[in-house]
C-alpha positions as a printed Julia matrix, in Angstrom:
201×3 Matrix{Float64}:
  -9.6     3.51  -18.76
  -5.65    3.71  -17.63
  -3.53    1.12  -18.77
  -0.5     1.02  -16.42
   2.7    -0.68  -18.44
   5.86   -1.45  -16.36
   8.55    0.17  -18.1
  10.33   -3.18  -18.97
   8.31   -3.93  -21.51
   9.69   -3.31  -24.58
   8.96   -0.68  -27.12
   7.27   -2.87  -29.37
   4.73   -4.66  -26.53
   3.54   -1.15  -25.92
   2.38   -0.4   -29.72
   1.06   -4.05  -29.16
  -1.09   -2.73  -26.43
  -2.38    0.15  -28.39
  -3.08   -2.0   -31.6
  -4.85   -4.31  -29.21
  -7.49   -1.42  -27.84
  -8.39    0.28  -31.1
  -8.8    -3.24  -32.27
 -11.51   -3.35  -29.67
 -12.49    0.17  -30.46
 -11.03    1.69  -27.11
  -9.62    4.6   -28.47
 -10.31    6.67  -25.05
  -7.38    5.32  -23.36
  -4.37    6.46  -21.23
  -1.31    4.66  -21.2
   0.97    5.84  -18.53
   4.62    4.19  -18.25
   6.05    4.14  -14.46
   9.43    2.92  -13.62
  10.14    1.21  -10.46
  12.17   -1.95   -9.32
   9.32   -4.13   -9.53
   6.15   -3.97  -11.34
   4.05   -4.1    -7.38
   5.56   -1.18   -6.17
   5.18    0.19   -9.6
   1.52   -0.21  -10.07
   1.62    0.9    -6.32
   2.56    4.14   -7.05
   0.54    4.26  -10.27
  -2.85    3.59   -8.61
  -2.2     6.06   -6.29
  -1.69    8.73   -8.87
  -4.71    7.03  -11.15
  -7.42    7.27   -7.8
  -8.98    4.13  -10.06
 -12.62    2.73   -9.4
 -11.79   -0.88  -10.16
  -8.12   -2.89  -10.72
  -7.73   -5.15  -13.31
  -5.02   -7.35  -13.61
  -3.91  -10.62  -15.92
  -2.34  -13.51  -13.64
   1.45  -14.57  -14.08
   2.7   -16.23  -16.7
   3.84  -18.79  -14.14
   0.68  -19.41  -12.78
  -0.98  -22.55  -13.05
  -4.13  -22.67  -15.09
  -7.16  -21.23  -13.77
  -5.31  -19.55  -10.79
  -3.52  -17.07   -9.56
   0.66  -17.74   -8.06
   0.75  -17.01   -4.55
   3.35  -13.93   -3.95
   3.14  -12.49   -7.32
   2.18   -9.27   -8.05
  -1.64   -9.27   -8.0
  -1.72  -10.84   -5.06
   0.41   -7.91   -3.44
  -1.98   -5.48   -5.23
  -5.03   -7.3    -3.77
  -3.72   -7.21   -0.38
  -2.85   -3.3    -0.8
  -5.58   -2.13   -2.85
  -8.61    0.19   -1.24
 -10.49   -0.42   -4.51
 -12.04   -3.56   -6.16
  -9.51   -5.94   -8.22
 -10.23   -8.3   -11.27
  -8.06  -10.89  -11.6
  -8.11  -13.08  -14.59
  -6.6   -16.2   -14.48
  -4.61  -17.83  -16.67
  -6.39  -19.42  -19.67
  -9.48  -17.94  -19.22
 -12.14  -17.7   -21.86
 -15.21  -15.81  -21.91
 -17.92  -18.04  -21.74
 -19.77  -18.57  -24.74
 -23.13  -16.16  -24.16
 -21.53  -14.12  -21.69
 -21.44  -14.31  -17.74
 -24.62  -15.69  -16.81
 -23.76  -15.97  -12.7
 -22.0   -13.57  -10.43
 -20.81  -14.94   -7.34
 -20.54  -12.59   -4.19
 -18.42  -13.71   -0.85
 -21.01  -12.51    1.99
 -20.12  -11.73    5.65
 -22.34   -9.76    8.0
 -19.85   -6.7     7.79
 -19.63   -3.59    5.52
 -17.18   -5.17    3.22
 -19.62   -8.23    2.39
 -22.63   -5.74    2.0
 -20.6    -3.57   -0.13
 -19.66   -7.03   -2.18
 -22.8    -7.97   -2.95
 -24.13   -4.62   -3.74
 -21.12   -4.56   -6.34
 -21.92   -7.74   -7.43
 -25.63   -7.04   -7.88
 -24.52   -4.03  -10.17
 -22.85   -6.02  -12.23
 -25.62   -8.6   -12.43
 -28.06   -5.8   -13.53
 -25.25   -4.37  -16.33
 -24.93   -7.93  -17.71
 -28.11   -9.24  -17.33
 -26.89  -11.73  -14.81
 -28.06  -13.38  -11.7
 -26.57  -13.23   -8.15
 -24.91  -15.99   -5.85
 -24.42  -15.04   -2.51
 -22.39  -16.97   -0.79
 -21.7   -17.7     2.76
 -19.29  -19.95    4.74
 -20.0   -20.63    7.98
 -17.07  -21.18   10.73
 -16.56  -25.48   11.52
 -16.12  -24.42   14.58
 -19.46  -23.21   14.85
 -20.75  -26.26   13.2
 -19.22  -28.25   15.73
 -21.62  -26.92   18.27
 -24.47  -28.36   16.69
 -25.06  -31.41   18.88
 -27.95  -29.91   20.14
 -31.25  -31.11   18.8
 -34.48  -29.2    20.02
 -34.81  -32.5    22.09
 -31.48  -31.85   23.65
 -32.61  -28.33   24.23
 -35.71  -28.91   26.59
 -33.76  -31.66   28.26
 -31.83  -28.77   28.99
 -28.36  -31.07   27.22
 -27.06  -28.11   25.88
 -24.53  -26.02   26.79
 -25.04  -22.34   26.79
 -21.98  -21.61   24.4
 -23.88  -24.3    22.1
 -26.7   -22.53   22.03
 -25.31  -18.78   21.35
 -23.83  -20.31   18.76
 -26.86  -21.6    17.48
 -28.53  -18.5    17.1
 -25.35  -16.65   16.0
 -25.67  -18.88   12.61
 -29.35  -18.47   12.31
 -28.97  -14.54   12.8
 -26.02  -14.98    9.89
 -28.28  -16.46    8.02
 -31.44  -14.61    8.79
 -29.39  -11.53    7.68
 -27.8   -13.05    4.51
 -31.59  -13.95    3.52
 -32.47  -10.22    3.91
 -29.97   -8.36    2.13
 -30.56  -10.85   -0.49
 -34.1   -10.09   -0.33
 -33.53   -6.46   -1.2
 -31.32   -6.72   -4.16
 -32.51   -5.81   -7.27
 -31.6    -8.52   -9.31
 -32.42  -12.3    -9.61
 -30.23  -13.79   -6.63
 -29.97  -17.47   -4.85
 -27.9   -17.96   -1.75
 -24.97  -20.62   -1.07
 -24.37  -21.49    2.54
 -21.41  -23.53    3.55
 -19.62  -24.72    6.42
 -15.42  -24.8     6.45
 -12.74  -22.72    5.58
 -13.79  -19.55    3.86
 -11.24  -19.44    0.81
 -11.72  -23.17    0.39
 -15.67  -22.79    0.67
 -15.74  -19.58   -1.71
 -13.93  -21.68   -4.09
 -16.05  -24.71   -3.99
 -19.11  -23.16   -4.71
């Protein structure tokens, strides 16, 4: 473990830190100071030198509860980052008995696989269970007029009914991968914006 402190904290939030992490008996850790005109480009350069598995960052202190501000600095490091980040939000609290469900963003790419397989080993570490989740394009939903009816009254249109079996494919391949984890897993699938959807569920 690395903790990366911007170097305008103060003297006395640093032995704060390390007061902090032998509280919670974490006495193998590196504290590393970098100085930089903002704590982004800071941490930039910091988790370039570090070559770390997984970010973790605490929202701003201006952020609203529960969220994180838009243009602050773990957004930037989100955006940048080739590695996992944790973000915790502002006034969170570990839930009493632990994390019980995981939730995983799918998409039929190598960046949702990878996110579920991540997820799914963090399931198995915590004795959790999985929630994939999927949100389909409105757009897509939009083309469903077409009822099986429709379809041998031939009332379809063929963009109507690739789209069709676009979503079922999604879906058929969201089932799949789910079917393979290792873990206990259910799937979510939604229909709308994808942040907005991800959130919801």
């Amino acid at each position: 473990i690395v903790a990366v402190v911007h170097t305008g904290e103060h003297e006395s939030s640093l032995e704060q830190l390390r007061a902090d992490l032998q509280r919670r008996g974490l006495d193998e850790v590196e504290i590393r100071t970098f100085e930089d005109r903002t704590a982004a480009r800071g941490l930039a350069r910091a988790l370039d030198e570090v070559q770390a598995a997984l970010i973790v960052l605490g929202s701003s202190k201006r952020s609203a509860i529960g969220s994180v501000l838009v243009g602050t600095t773990a957004e930037r490091v989100i955006h940048a980052s080739s590695c996992p980040v944790a973000v915790v939000p502002k006034g969170y609290e570990r839930p009493e008995g632990g994390v019980k469900v995981i939730g995983a963003a799918y998409s039929p790419s190598d960046e949702g696989r990878e996110a579920l397989h991540a997820a799914a080993s963090l399931a198995r570490a915590g004795g959790a269970r999985v929630r994939a989740i999927m949100v389909l394009d409105p757009a897509h939903a939009g083309e469903q007029s077409s009822s099986m009816m429709a379809g041998q009254h031939h009332s379809t249109s063929p963009t109507e009914d690739e789209a069709a079996v676009e979503r079922l494919s999604e879906r058929a391949e969201l089932k799949e991968a789910v079917a393979k984890l290792d873990v206990e897993a259910e799937t979510d699938v939604l229909v709308g914006d994808a942040a907005d959807g991800i959130v919801a569920a």
